[in-house]
VEXPA-586675 format. One record per atom (N, C-alpha, C, O): residue number from 0; atom name; x, y negated, z. Coordinates in steps of 0.02 Angstrom, whole numbers, plus 50000, padded with zeros to 5 digits. Example, Ala and Ser with C-alpha at 12.3 -4.5 7.8 and 13.67 -1.06 7.14 Angstrom:
// VEXPA-586675
@pos 0 site N east 50660 north 50284 up 50390
@pos 0 site CA east 50615 north 50225 up 50390
@pos 0 site C east 50660 north 50165 up 50390
@pos 0 site O east 50712 north 50166 up 50423
@pos 1 site N east 50642 north 50112 up 50354
@pos 1 site CA east 50684 north 50053 up 50357
@pos 1 site C east 50645 north 49998 up 50394
@pos 1 site O east 50670 north 49943 up 50402
//
This chain:
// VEXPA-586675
@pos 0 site N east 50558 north 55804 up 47305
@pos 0 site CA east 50571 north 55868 up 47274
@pos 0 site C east 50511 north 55888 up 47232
@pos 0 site O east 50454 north 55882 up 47257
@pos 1 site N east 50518 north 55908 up 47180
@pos 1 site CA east 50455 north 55913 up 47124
@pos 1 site C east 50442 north 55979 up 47171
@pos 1 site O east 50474 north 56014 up 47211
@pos 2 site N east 50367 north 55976 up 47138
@pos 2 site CA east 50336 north 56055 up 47148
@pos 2 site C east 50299 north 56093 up 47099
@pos 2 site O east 50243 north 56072 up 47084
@pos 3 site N east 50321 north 56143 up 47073
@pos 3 site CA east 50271 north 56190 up 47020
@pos 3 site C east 50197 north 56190 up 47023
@pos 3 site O east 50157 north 56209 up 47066
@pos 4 site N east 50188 north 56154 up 46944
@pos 4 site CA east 50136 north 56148 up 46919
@pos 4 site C east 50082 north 56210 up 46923
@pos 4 site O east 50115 north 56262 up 46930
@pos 5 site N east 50012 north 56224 up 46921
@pos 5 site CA east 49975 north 56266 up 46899
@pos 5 site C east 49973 north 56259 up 46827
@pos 5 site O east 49956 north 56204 up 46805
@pos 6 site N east 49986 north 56302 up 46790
@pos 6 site CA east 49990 north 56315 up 46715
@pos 6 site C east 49911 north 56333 up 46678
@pos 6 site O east 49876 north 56300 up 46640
@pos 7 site N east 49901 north 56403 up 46709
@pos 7 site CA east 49867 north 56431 up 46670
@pos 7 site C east 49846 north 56499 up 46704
@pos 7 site O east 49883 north 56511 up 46753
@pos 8 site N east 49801 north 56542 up 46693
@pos 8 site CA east 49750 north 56600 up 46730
@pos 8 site C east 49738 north 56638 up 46660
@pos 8 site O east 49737 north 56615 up 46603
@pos 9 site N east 49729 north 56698 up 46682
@pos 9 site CA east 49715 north 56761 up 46638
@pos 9 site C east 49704 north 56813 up 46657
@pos 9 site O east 49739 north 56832 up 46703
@pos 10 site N east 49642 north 56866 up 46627
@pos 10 site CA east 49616 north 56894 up 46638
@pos 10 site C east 49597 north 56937 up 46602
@pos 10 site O east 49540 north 56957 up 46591
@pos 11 site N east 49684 north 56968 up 46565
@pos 11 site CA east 49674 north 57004 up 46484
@pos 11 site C east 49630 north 57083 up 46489
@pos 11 site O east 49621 north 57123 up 46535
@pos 12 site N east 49615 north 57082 up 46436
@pos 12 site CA east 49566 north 57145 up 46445
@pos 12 site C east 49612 north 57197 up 46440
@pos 12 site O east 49672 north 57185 up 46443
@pos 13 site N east 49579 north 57287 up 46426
@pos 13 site CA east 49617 north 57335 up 46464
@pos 13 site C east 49670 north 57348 up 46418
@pos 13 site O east 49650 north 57358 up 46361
@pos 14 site N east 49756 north 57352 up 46430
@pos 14 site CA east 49775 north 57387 up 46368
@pos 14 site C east 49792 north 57332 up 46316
@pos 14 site O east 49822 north 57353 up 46266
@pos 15 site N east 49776 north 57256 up 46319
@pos 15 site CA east 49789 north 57214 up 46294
@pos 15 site C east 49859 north 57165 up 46311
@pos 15 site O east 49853 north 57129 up 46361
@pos 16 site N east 49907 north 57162 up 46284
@pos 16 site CA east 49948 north 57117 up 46276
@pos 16 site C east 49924 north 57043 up 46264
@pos 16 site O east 49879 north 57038 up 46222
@pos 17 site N east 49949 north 56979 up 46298
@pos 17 site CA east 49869 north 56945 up 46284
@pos 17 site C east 49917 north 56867 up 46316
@pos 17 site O east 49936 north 56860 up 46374
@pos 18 site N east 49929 north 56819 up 46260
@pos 18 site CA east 49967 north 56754 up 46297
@pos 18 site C east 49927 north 56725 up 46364
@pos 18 site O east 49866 north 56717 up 46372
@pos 19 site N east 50002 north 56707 up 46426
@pos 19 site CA east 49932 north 56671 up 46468
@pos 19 site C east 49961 north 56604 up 46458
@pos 19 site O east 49936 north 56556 up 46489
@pos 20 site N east 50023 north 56594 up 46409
@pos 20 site CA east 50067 north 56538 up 46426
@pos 20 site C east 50080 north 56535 up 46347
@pos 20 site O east 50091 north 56593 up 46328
@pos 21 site N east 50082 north 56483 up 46289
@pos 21 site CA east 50102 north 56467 up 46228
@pos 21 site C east 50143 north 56366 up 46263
@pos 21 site O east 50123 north 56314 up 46290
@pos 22 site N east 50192 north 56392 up 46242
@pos 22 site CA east 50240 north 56324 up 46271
@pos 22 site C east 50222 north 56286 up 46206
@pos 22 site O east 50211 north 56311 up 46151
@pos 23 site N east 50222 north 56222 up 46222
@pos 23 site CA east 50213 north 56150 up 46169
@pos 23 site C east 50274 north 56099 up 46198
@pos 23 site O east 50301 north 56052 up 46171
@pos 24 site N east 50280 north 56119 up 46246
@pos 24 site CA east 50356 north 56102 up 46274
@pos 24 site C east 50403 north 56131 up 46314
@pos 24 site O east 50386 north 56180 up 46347
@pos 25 site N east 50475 north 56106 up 46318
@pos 25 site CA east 50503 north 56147 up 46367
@pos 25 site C east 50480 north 56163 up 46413
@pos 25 site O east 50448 north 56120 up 46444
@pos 26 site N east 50484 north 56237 up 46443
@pos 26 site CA east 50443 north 56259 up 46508
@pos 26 site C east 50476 north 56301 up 46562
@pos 26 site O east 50500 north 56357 up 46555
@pos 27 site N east 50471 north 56261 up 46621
@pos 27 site CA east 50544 north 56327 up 46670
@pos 27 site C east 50489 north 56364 up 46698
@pos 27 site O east 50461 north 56354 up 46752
@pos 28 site N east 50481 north 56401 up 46662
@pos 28 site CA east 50402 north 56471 up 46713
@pos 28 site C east 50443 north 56482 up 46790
@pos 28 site O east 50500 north 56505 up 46797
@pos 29 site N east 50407 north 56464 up 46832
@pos 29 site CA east 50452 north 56474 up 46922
@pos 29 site C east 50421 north 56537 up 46935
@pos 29 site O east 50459 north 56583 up 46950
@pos 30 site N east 50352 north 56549 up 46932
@pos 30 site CA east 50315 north 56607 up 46970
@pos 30 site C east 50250 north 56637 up 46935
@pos 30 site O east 50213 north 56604 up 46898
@pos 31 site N east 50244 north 56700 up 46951
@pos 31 site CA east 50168 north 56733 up 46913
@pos 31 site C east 50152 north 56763 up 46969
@pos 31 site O east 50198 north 56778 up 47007
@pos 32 site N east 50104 north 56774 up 46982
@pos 32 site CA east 50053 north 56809 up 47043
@pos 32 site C east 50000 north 56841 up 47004
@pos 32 site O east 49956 north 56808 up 46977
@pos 33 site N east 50004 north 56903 up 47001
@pos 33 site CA east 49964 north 56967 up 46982
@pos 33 site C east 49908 north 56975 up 47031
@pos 33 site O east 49922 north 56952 up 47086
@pos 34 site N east 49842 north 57005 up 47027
@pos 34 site CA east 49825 north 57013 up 47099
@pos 34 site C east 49757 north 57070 up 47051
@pos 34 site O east 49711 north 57050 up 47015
@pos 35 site N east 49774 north 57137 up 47068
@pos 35 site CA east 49730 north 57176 up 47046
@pos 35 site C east 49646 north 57191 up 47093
@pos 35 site O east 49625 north 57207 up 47149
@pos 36 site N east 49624 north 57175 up 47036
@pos 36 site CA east 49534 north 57179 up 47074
@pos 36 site C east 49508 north 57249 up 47078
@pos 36 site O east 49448 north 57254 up 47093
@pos 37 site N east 49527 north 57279 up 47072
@pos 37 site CA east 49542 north 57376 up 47053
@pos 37 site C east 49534 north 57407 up 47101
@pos 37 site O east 49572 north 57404 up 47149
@pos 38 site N east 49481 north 57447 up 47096
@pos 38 site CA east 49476 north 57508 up 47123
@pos 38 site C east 49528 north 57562 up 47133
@pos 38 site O east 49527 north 57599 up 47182
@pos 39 site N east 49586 north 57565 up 47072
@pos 39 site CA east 49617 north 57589 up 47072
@pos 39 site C east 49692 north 57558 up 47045
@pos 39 site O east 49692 north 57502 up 47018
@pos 40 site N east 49767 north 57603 up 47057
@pos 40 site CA east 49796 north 57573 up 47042
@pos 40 site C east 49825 north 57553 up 46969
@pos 40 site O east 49839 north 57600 up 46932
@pos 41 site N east 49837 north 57487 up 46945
@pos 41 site CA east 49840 north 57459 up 46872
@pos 41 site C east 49921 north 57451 up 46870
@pos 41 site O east 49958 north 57445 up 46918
@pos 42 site N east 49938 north 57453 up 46808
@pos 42 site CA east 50003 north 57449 up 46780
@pos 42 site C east 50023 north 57374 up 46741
@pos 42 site O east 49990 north 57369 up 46689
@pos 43 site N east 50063 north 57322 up 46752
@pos 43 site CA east 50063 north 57287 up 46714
@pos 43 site C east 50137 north 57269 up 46696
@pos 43 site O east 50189 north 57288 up 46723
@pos 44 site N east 50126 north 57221 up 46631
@pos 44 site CA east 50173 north 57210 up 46620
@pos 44 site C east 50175 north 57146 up 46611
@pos 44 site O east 50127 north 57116 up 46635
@pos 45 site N east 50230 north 57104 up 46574
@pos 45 site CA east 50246 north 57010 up 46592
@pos 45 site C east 50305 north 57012 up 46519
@pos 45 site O east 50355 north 57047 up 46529
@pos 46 site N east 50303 north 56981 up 46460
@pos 46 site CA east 50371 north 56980 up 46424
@pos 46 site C east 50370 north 56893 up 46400
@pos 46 site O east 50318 north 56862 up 46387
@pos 47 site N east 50425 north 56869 up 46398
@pos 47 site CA east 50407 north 56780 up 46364
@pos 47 site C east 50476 north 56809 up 46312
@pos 47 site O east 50531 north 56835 up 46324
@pos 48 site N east 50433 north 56786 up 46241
@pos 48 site CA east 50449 north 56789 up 46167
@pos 48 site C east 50463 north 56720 up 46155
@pos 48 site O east 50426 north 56673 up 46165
@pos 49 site N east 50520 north 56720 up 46133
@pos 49 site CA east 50562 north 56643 up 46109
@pos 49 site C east 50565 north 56657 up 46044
@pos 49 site O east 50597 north 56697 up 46010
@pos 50 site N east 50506 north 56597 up 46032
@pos 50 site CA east 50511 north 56596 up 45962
@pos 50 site C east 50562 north 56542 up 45910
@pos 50 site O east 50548 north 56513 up 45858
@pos 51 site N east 50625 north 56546 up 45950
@pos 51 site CA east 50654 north 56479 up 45896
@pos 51 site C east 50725 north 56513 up 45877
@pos 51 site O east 50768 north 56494 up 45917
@pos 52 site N east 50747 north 56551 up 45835
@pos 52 site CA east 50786 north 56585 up 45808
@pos 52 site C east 50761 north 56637 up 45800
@pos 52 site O east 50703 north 56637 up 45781
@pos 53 site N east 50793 north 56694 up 45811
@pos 53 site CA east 50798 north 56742 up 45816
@pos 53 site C east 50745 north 56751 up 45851
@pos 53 site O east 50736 north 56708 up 45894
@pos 54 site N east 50684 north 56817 up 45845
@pos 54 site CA east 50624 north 56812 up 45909
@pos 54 site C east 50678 north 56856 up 45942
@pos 54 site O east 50722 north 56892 up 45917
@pos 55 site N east 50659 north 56838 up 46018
@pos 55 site CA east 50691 north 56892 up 46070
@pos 55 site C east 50637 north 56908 up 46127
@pos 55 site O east 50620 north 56858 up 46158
@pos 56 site N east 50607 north 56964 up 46145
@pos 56 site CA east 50566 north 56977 up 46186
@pos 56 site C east 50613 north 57020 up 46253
@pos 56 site O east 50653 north 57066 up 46259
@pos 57 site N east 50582 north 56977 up 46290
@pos 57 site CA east 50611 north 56969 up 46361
@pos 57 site C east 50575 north 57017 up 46416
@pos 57 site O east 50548 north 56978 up 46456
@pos 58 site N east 50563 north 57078 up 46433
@pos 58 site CA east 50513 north 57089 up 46468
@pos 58 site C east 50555 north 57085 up 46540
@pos 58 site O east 50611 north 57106 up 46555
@pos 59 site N east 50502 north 57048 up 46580
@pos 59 site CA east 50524 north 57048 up 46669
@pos 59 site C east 50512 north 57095 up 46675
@pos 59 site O east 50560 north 57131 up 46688
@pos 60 site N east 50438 north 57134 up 46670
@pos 60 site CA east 50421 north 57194 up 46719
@pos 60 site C east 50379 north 57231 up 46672
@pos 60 site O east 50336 north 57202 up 46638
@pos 61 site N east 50391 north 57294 up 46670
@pos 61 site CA east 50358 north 57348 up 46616
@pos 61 site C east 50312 north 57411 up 46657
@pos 61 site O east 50343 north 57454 up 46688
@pos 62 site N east 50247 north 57411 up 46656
@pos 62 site CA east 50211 north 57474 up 46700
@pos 62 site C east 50222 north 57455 up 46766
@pos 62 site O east 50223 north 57500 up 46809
@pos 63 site N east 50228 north 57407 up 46780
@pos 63 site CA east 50242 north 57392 up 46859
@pos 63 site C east 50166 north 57410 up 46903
@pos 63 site O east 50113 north 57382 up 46890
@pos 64 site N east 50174 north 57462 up 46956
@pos 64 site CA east 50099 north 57474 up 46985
@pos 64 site C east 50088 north 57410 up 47024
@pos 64 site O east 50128 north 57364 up 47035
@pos 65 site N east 50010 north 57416 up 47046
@pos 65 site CA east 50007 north 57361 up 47081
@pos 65 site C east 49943 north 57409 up 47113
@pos 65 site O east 49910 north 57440 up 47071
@pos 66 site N east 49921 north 57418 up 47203
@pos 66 site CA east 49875 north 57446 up 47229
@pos 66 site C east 49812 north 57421 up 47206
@pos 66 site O east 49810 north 57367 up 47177
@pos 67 site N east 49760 north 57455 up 47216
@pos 67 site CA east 49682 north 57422 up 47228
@pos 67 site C east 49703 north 57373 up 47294
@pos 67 site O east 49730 north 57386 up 47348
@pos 68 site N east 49675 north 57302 up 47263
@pos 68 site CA east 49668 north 57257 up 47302
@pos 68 site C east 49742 north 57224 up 47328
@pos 68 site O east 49748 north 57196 up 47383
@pos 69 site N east 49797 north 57230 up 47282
@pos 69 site CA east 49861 north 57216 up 47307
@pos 69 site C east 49873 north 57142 up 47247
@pos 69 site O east 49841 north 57119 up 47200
@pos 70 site N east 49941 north 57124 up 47286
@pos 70 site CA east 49939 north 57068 up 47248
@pos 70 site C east 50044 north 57060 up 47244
@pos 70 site O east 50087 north 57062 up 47287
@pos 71 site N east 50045 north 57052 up 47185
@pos 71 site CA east 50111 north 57044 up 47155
@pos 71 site C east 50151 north 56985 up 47131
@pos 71 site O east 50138 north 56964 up 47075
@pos 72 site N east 50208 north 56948 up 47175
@pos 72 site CA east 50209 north 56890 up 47143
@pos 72 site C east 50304 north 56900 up 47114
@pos 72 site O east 50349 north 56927 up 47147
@pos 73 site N east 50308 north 56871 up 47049
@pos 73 site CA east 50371 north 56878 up 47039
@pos 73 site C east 50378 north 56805 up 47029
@pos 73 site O east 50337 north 56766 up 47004
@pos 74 site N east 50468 north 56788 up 47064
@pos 74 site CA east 50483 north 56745 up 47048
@pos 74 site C east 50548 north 56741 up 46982
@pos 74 site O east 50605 north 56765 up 46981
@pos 75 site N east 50507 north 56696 up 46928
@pos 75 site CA east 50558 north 56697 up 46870
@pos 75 site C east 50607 north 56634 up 46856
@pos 75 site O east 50662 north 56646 up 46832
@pos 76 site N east 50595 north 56592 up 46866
@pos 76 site CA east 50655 north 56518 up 46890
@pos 76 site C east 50694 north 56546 up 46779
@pos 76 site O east 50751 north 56565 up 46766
@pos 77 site N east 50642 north 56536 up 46732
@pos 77 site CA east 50682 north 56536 up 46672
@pos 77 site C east 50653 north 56492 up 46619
@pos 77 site O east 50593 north 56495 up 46604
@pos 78 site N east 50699 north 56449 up 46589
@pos 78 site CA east 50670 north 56396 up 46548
@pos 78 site C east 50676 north 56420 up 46490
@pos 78 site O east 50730 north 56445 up 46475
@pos 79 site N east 50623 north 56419 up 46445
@pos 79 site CA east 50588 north 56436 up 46385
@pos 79 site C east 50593 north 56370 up 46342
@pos 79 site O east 50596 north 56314 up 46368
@pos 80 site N east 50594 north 56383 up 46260
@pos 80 site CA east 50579 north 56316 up 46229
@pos 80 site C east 50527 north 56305 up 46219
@pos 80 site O east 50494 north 56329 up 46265
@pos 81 site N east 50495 north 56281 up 46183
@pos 81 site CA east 50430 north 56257 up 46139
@pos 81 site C east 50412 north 56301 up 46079
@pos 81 site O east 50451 north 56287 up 46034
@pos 82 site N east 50387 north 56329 up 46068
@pos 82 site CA east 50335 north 56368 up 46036
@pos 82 site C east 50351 north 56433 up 46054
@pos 82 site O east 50354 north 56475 up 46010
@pos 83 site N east 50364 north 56449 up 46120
@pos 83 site CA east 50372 north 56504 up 46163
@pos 83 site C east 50319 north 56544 up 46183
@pos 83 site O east 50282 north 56503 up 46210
@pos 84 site N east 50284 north 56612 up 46187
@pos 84 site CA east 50232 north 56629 up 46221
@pos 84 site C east 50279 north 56659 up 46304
@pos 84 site O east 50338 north 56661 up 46322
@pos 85 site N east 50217 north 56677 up 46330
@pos 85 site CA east 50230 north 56742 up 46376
@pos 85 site C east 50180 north 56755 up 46392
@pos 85 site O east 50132 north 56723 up 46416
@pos 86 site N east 50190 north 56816 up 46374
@pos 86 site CA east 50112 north 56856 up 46374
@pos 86 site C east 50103 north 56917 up 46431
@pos 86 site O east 50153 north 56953 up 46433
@pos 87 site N east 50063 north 56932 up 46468
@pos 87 site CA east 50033 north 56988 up 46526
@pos 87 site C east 49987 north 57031 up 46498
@pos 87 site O east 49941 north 57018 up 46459
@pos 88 site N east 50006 north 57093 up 46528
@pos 88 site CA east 49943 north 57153 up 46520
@pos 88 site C east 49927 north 57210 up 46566
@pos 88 site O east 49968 north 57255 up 46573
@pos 89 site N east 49880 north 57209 up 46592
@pos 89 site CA east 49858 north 57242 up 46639
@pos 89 site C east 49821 north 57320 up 46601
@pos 89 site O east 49769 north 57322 up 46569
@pos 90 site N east 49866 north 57376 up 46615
@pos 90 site CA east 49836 north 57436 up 46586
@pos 90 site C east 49755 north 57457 up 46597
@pos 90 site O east 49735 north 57491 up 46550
@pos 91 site N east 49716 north 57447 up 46637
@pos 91 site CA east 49648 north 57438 up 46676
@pos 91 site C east 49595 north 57384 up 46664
@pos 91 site O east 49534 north 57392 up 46670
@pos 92 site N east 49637 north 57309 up 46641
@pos 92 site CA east 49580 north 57276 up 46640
@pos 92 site C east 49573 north 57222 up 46707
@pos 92 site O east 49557 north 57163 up 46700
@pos 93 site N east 49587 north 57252 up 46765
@pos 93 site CA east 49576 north 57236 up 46810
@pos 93 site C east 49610 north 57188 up 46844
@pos 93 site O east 49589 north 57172 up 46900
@pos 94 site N east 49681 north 57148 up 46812
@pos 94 site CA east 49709 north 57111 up 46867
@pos 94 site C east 49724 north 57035 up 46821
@pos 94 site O east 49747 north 57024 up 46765
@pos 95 site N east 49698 north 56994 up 46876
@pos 95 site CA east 49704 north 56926 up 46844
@pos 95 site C east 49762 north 56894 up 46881
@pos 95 site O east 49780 north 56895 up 46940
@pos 96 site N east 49789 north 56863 up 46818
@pos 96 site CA east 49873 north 56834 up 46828
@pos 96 site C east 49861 north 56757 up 46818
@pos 96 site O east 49835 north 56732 up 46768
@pos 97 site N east 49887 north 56716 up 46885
@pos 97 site CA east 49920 north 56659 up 46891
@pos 97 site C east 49997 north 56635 up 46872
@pos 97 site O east 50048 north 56661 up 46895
@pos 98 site N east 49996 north 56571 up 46819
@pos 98 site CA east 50054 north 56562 up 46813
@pos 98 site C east 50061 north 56498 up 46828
@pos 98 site O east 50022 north 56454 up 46811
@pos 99 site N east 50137 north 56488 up 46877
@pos 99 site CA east 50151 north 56416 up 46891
@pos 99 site C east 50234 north 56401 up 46856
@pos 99 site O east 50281 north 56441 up 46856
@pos 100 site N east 50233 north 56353 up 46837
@pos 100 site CA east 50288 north 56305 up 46813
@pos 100 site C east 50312 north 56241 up 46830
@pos 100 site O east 50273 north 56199 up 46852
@pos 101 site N east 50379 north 56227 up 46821
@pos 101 site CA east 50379 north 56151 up 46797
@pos 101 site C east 50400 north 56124 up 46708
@pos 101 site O east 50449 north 56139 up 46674
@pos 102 site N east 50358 north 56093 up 46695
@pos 102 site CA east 50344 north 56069 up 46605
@pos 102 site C east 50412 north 56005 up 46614
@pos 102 site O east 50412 north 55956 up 46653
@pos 103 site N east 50454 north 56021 up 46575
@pos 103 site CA east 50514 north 55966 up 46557
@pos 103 site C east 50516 north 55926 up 46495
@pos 103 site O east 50551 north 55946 up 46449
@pos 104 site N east 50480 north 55870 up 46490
@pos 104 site CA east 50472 north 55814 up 46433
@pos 104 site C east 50546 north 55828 up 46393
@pos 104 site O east 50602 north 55834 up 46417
@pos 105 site N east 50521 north 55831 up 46322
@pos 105 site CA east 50584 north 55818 up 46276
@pos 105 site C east 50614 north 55772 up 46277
@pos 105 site O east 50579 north 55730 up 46250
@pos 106 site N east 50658 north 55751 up 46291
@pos 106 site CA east 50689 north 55684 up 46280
@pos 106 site C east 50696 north 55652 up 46189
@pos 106 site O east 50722 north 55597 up 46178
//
């Protein structure tokens, strides 16, 4: 049984919209884990922009709180194409986001 890759880490600054993921290939994003370093509580958000037609921005989660010292994991199980972002933003500054996948070779 395959298991989800570690992708990529981010640590966008405050108020910033900010890619943690630019696809170069098909990509099924499985999971993101938020985990705010904050004194206080931070707001974030998560959208993956498909860039191959039409752009369509997708947001999972918009202002979502997250406590001082709490940790947020969503599971997304959605395949993206290739020159896809998905980008995170933490209103504060304060919360660094893990993203795991599995990457599907073009045939």
């Amino acid at each position: 049984m395959p298991t989800a890759q570690y992708l990529s880490q981010l640590k966008p600054a405050a108020a910033v919209l900010a890619p943690i993921l630019t696809a170069t290939t098909r990509v099924n994003l499985q999971e993101l884990v938020a985990c705010n370093e904050g004194a206080a509580t931070d707001y974030i958000r998560a959208v993956i922009k498909k860039n191959t037609g039409p752009v369509i921005n997708a947001y999972l989660f918009y202002d979502l709180p997250i406590k001082p010292g709490g940790t947020f994991t969503a599971e997304i199980n959605n395949m993206v194409p290739a020159g896809s972002t998905f980008d995170v933003y933490s209103q504060n500054g304060n919360v660094s986001f893990n993203l795991f996948a599995f990457v599907t070779p073009v045939p």
